[in-house]
N, C-alpha and C positions, 0 to 999 in steps of 0.2 A: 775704844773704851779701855782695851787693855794697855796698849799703849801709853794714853797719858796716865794710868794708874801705876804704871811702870816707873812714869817720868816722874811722880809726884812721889813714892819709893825711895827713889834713888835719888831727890832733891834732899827730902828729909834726912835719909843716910847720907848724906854728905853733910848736911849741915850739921848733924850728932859727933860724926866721926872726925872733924875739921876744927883748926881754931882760927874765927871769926878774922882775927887779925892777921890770917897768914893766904896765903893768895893757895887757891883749888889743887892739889895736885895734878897732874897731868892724867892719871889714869880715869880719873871720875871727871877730870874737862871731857877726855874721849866720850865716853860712858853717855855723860850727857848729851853733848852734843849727837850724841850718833841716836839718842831717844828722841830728843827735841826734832832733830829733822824727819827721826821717822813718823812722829804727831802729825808734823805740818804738812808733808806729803802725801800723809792719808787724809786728814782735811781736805785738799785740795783735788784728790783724786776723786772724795765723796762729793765734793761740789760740783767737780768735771759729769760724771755722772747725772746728777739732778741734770744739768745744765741740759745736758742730751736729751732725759728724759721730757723735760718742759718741753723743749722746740721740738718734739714730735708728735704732743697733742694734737697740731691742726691736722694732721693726715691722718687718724685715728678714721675710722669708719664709724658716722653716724650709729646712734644708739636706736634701737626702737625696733 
């Protein structure tokens, strides 16, 4: 959550502080790129996670 509100932050501030027709500076390419991967690799680490916890349902000990 904080993450992509980070990314969405620093998208906006980029496009405010930037002109449309001139290509990203390098410092806010970095920036970004270095939020965007951190998003998608917390995504993917949250998924890893589910993934574990699903396939250990069946050994669960009966209820009851």
């Amino acid at each position: 959550m904080v993450t992509g509100l980070g990314l969405v932050v620093a998208l906006v501030s980029c496009s405010a502080v930037t002109d449309p027709k001139v290509a990203v500076p390098w410092p806010w390419t970095g920036v970004l790129v270095a939020l965007f991967s951190h998003l998608i690799l917390t995504v993917l680490m949250s998924l890893k996670r589910l993934w574990m916890a699903h396939s250990k349902i069946p050994y669960l000990p009966p209820k009851g």
